[in-house]
C-alpha positions in Angstrom: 14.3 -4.9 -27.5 17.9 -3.4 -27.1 18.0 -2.2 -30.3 14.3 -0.9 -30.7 14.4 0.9 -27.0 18.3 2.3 -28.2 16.7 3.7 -31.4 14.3 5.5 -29.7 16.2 6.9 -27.6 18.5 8.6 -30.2 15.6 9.8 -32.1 13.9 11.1 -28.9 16.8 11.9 -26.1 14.7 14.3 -24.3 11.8 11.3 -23.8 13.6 9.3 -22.2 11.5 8.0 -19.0 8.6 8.0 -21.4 10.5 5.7 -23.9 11.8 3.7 -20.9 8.0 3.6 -19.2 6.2 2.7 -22.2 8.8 -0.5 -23.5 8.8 -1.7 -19.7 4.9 -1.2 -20.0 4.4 -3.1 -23.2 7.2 -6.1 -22.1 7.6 -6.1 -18.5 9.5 -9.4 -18.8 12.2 -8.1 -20.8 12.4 -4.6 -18.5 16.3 -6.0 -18.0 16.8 -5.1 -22.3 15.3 -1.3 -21.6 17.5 -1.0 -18.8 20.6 -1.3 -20.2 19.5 0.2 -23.8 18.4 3.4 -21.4 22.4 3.1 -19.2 24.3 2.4 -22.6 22.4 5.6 -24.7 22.1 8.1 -21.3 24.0 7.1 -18.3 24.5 9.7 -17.2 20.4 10.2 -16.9 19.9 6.7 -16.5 18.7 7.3 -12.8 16.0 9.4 -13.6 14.1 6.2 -15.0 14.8 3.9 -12.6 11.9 4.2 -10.5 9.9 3.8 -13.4 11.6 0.4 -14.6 10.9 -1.0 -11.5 7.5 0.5 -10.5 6.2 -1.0 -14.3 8.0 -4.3 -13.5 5.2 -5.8 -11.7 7.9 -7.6 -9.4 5.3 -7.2 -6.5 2.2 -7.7 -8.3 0.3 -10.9 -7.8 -1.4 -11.2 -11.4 1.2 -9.9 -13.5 0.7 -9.1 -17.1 3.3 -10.1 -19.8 3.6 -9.0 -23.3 0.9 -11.0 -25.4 1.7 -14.0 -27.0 -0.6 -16.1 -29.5 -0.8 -19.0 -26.5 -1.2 -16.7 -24.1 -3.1 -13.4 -25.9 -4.2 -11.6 -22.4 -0.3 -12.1 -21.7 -2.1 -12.6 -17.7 0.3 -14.9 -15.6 -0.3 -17.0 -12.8 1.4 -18.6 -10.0 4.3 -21.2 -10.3 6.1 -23.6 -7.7 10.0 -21.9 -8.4 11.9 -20.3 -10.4 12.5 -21.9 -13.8 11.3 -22.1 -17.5 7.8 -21.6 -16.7 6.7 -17.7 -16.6 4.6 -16.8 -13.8 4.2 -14.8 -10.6 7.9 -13.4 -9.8 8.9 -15.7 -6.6 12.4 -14.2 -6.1 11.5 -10.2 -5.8 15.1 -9.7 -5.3 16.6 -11.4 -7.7 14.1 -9.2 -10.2 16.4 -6.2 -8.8 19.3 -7.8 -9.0 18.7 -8.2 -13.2 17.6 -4.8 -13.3 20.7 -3.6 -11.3 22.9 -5.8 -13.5 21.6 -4.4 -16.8 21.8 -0.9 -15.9 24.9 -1.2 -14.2 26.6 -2.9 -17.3 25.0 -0.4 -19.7 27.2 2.4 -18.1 30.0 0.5 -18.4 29.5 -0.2 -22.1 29.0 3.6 -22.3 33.3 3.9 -22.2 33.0 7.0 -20.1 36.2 8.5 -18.2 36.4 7.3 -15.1 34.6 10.7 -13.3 31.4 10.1 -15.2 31.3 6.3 -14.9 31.7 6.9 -10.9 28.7 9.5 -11.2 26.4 7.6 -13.6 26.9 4.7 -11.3 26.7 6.3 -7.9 23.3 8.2 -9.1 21.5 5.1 -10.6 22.3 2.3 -8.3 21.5 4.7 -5.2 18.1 5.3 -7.1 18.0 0.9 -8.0 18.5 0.3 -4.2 16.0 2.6 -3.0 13.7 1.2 -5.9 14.2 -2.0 -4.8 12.7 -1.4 -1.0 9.5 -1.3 -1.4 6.9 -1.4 -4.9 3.5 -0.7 -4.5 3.3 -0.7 -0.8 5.0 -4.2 -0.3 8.6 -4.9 0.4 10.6 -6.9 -2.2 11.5 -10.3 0.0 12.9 -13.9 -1.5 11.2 -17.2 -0.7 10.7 -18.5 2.3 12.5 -21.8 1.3 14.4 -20.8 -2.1 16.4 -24.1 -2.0 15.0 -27.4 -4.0 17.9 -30.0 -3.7 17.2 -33.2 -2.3 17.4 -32.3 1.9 17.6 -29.0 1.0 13.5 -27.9 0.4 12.8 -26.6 4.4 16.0 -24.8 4.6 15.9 -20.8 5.1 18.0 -18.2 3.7 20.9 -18.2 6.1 21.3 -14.1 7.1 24.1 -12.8 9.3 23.1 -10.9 12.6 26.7 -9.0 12.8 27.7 -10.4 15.9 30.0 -12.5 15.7 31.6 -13.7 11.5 29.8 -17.0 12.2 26.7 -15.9 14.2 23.3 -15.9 11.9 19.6 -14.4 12.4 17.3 -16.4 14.1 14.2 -17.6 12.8 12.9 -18.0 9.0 14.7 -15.3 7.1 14.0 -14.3 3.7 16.4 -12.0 1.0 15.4 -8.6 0.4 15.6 -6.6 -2.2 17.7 -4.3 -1.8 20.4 -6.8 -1.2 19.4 -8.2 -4.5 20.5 -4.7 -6.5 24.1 -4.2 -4.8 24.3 -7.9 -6.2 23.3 -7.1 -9.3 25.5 -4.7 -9.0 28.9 -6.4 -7.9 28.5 -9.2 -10.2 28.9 -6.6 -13.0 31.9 -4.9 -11.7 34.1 -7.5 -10.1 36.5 -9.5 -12.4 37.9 -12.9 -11.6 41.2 -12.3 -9.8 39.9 -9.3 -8.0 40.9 -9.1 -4.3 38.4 -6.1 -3.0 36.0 -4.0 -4.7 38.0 -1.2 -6.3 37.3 2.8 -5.2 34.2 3.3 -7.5 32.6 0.6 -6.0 33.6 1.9 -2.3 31.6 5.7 -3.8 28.9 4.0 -5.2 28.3 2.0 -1.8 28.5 4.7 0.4 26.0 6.4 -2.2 23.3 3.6 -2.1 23.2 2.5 1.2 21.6 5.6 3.0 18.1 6.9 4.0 15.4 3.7 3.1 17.9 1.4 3.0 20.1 1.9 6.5 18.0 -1.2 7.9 19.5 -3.8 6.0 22.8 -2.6 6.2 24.1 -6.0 7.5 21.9 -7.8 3.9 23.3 -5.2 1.5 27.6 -6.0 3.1 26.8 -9.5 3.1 25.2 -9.6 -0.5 28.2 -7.5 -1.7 30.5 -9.4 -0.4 29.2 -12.9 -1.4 29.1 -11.8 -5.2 32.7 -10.3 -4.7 33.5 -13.3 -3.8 31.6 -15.7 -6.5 32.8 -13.5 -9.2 36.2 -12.9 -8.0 37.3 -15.9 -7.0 39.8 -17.6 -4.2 41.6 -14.3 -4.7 39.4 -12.5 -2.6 40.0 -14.8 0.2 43.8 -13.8 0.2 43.4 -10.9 2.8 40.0 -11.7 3.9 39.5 -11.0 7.6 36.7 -10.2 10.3 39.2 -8.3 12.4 41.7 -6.5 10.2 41.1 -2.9 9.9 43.4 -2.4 6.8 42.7 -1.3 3.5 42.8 -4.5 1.1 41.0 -6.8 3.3 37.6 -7.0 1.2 35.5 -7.1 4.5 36.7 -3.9 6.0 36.7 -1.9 2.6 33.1 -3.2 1.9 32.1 -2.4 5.6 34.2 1.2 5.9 32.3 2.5 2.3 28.9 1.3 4.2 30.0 2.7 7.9 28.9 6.3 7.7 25.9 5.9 5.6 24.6 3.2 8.3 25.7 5.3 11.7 23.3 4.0 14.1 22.2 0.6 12.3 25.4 -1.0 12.4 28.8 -0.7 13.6 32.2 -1.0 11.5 32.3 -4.5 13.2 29.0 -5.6 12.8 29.2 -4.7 8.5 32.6 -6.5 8.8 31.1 -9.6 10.0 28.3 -9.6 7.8 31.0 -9.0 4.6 32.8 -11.8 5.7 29.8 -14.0 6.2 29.2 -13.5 3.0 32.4 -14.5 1.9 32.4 -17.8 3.7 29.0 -18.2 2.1 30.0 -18.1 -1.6 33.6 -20.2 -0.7 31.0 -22.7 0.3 29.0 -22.6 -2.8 26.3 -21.0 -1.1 24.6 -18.4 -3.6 23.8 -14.8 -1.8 20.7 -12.7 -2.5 19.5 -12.2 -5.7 22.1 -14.1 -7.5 19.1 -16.1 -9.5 19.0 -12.9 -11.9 21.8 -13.3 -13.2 21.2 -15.9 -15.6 21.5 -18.8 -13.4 22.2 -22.2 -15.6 19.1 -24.0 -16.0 16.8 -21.3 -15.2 15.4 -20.7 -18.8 15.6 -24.3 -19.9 12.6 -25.8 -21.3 13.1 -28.6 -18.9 13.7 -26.8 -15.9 16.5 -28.1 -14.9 17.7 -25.3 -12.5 18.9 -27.1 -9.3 19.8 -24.9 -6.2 22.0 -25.9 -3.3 21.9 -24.9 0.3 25.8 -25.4 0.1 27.9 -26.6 -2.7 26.4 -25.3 -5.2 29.0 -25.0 -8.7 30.8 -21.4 -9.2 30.0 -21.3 -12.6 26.5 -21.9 -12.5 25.5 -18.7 -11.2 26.4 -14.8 -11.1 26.7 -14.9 -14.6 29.7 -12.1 -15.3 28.5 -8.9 -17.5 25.4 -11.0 -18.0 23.5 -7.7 -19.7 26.1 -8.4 -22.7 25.6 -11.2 -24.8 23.4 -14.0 -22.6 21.3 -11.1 -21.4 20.3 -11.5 -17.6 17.2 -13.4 -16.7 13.8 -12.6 -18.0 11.4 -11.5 -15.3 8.9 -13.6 -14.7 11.5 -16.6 -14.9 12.3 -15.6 -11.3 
């Protein structure tokens, strides 16, 4: 798909929503291959197809069509009981925008651009990922309502930080959302093991994405970001974590100071610091963030579905697959 969707592209540079609407049309469940073939060949227009990519995706739709096979030659889906091997009705909506994030994210970085135009290609297209990933068709992209299947662990919620406090949570059964699933997708691209913070293109492209539609979930979208920083990176990020430093370097305040202006009125520095280091507690307790399931989680596409998911504990390298649109691509679709 890569290959074919790249192709067209360089044949046809000024088609490029059509050619990225029509694959994603034809082979929703492989929309994370036309991503990044559209961010690798034009990143620099790569946002100007990413309502498309998701709007085709179906992540929303109940009875989801997927490219026709001979088993299955009305390619119709139905439901399934969780994410795994079996294609069906996409459970974990976010987790579809973290894939899509991830491959479009890790296209522009394939691209080898000076630093300027990677900040700009990035900045434009996650901002236009994020708002993407509110809402599609009318209905707002959410996770399960119990995305955990351990033993002990099947009636346990997502656990979401309210900002009050860095231990305090939301009350009540709380579900992921997606656009906490695409500034996953999109940390888990960027961050490299030993990293201590997110670096100053990630600080532009946060204060880029996190406006207008998505100022309500300003405390999901520093908690995500922060718990990827923290999978990918490692015990390094918790070096100079801290809910109550306001220094540059600490990976809470850096992650909540890009957010702070964009959010004025939906959450304070303090609160967006708390949340971030929520989130980093989270992940140094093997607890995986929101969206992390599209990046190629370990067992997810294994004919024997053997994808087993932790409330706590769960192992590092399991999950948050790095640069997962290179190589092991990020997870098909309707796995989710």
């Amino acid at each position: 798909m890569v290959d074919f969707v790249s192709h067209q592209i360089v044949l046809n540079p000024l088609m490029l929503k059509d050619i990225a609407i029509a694959a994603t049309v034809i082979d929703p469940d492989n929309v994370n291959f036309v991503a990044h073939a559209v961010a690798f060949n034009k990143p620099l227009s790569a946002s100007t197809t990413v309502g498309a990519l998701f709007n085709y995706a179906q992540i929303t739709n109940p009875t989801p069509f997927a490219a026709p096979t001979p088993t299955n030659p009305s390619g119709a889906l139905t439901t399934k009981t969780f994410p795994g091997a079996a294609r069906g009705v996409i459970i974990d909506q976010p987790a579809a925008a973290a894939a899509i994030t991830a491959a479009l994210t890790t296209g522009i970085l394939e691209a080898n651009m000076t630093a300027t135009d990677t900040q700009t290609a990035l900045s434009s297209t996650i901002a236009a990922a994020v708002t993407a990933s509110l809402t599609q068709n009318g209905t707002v992209l959410k996770g399960a309502v119990n995305p955990f299947n351990a033993a002990g662990d099947t009636t346990k919620n997502f656990r979401q930080s309210d900002g009050a406090s860095a231990t305090s949570i939301k009350s009540g059964v709380q579900q992921t959302v997606g656009a906490a699933g695409a500034i996953t997708g999109y940390i888990a691209q960027v961050t490299n093991f030993g990293d201590t913070s997110i670096n100053p293109i990630t600080k532009a492209v946060l204060a880029a994405s996190v406006g207008n539609g998505a100022r309500p979930y300003a405390l999901e979208i520093a908690q995500a970001a922060a718990q990827a920083l923290r999978w990918v990176g490692g015990a390094s990020v918790d070096i100079n974590a801290s809910p109550t430093v306001q220094s540059a370097g600490n990976p809470a305040y850096d992650i909540a100071l890009a957010m702070s202006t964009a959010v004025s009125g939906y959450a304070t520095l303090q609160q967006l610091m708390n949340a971030a280091y929520f989130g980093i507690t989270e992940a140094a307790n093997g607890t995986i963030g929101a969206g992390a399931l599209g990046l190629n989680a370990t067992g997810l596409n294994l004919a024997n579905g053997s994808l087993l998911i932790k409330a706590t504990g769960n192992a590092n390298s399991d999950f948050y697959q790095h640069r997962s649109a290179a190589g092991v691509p990020v997870t098909n679709i309707f796995n989710l």
